[in-house]
C-alpha positions in Angstrom: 59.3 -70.9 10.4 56.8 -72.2 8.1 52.7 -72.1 8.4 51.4 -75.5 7.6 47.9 -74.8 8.1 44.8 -73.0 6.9 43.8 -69.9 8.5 39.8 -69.8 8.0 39.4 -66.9 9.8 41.8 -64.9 7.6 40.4 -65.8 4.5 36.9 -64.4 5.7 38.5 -61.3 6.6 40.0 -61.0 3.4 36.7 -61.8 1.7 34.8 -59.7 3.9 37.1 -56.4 3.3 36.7 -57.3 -0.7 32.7 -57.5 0.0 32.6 -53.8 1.6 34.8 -52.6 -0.7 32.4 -52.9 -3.7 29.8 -52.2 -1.9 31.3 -48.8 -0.6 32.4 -47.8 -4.1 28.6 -49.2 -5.7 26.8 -46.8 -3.4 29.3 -43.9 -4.2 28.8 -44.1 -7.9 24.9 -44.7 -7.4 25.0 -41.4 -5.2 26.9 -39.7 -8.0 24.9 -40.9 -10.8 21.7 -39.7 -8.8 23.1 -36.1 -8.2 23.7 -35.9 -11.7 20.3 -37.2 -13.0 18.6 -34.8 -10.5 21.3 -31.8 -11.0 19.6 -32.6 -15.0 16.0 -32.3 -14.2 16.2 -29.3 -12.3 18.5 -27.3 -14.4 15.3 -26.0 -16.1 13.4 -24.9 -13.1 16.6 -23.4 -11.5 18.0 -21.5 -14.6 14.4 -20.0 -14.7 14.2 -19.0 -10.9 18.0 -17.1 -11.6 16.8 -15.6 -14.4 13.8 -14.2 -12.6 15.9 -13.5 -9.0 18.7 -11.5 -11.1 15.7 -9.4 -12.4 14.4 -8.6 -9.4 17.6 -7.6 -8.0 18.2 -5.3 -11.2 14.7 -3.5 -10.9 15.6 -2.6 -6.7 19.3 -1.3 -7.7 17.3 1.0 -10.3 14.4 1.8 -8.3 17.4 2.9 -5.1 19.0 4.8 -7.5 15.7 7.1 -8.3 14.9 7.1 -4.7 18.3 8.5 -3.9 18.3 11.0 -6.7 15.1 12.0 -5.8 16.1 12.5 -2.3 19.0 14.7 -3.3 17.3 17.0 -5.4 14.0 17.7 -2.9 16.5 18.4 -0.4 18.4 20.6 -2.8 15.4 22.8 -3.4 15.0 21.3 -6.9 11.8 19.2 -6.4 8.7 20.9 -5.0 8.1 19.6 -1.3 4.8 21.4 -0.4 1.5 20.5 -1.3 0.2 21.6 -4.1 -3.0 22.5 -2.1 -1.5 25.2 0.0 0.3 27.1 -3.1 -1.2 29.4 -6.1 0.2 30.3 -9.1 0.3 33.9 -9.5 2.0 36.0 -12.2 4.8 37.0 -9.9 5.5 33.3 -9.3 4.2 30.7 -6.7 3.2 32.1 -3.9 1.6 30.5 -0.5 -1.6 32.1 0.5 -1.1 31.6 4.1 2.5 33.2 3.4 0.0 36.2 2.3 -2.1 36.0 5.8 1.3 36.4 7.8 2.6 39.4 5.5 -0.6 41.2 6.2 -0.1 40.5 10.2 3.5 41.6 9.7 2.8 45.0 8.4 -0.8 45.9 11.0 -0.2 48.6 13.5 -1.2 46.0 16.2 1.6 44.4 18.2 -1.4 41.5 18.9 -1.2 40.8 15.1 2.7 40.4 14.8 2.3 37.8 17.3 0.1 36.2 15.4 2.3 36.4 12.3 4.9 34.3 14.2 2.7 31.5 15.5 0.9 31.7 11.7 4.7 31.5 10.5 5.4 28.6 12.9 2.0 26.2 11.6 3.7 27.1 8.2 6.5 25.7 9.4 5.6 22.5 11.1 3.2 21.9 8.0 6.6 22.0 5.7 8.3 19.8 7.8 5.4 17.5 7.8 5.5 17.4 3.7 9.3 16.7 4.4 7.8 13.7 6.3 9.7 14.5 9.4 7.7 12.8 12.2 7.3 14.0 16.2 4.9 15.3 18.5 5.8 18.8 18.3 8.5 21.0 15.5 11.2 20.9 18.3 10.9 17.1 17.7 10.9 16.9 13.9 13.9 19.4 13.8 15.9 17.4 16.2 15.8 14.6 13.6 17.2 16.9 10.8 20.8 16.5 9.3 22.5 20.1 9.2 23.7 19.6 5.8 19.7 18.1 4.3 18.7 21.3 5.7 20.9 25.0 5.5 18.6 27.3 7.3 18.1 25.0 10.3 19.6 27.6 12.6 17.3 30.1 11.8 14.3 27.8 12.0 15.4 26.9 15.2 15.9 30.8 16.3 12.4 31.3 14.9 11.1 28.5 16.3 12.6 29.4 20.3 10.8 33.0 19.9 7.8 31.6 18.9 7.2 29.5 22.2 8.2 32.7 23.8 5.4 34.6 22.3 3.3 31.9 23.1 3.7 30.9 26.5 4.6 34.7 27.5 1.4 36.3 25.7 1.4 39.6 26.0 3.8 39.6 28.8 6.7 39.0 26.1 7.9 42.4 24.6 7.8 42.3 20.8 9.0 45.0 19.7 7.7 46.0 15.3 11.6 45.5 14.6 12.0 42.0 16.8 9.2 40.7 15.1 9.8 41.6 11.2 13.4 39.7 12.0 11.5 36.9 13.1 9.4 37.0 10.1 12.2 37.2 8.1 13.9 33.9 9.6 10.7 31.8 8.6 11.0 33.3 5.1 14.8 32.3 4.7 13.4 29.1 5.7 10.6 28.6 3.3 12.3 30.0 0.5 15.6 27.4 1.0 13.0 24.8 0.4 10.2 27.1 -2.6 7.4 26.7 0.0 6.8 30.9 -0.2 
């Protein structure tokens, strides 16, 4: 069967669909002829802010590595961790001249002053973990944050450390015997001497 007429309506559509056509594939290539001018004029600007970005990055990864390194050798006894203030040079080698204060406690007649060697020992302690910069409110704090393997004679300063409050909060009523207390002593100086603070 044959169509003897003309179908206005279809020839609209057809024009219509032609019309949208162009004027979907005009606005794509302006799009993409815009991205490209503006991918052009900011090539400059971005090339610089890389170069600049990739810098910074560069500098932190070498500034980590120092940190770490740094980090590995105080806590391997290579770097000096205490003060400078609280050490002298002597011909014998560094020495700590509150170290000197407890020595002369140590070896006194007087069971008063071998308790004060301990507690003496014990500010020497807390002051080293302080240069460590291990934070708390008291030394049982600041050892509690300490990694077994940063630190080899954390036992002892512990051990130390427990006698120590027992001296303090006993007083006198503690018995400390001249052998209980050297051992005592001694701990604190395995301790200081792991880290060159004696």
């Amino acid at each position: 069967m044959q169509i003897n007429f003309l179908n206005p309506e279809y020839l609209f559509k057809k024009v219509y669909d032609a019309i949208n056509a162009a004027t979907l594939l005009s606005l794509l290539i302006f799009f993409l002829e815009w991205l490209r001018d503006f991918a052009d004029r900011i090539s400059g600007i971005s090339t610089g802010m890389s170069l600049v970005l990739l810098t910074g990055i560069g500098y932190s990864i070498i500034r980590i590595r120092q940190i770490r390194a740094r980090e590995v050798a105080a806590f391997a006894g290579l770097v000096e961790i205490a003060p400078v203030s609280l050490r002298e040079t002597g011909a014998e080698g560094p020495r700590n001249p509150k170290w000197e204060k407890v020595q002369e406690h140590i070896n006194s007649v007087n069971a008063g002053d071998w308790r004060l060697a301990i507690l003496e020992a014990d500010i020497m302690l807390d002051e080293l973990l302080d240069a460590m910069k291990y934070r708390g409110e008291s030394i049982g704090e600041k050892l509690k944050k300490i990694e077994p393997s940063d630190f080899t004679t954390l036992n002892l300063a512990w051990e130390a450390h427990k006698i120590r409050n027992q001296v303090a909060h006993e007083g006198s009523e503690f018995l400390l015997s001249d052998r209980e207390a050297r051992r005592v002593v001694n701990l604190y100086e395995e301790v200081f001497k792991e880290f060159q603070y004696i």
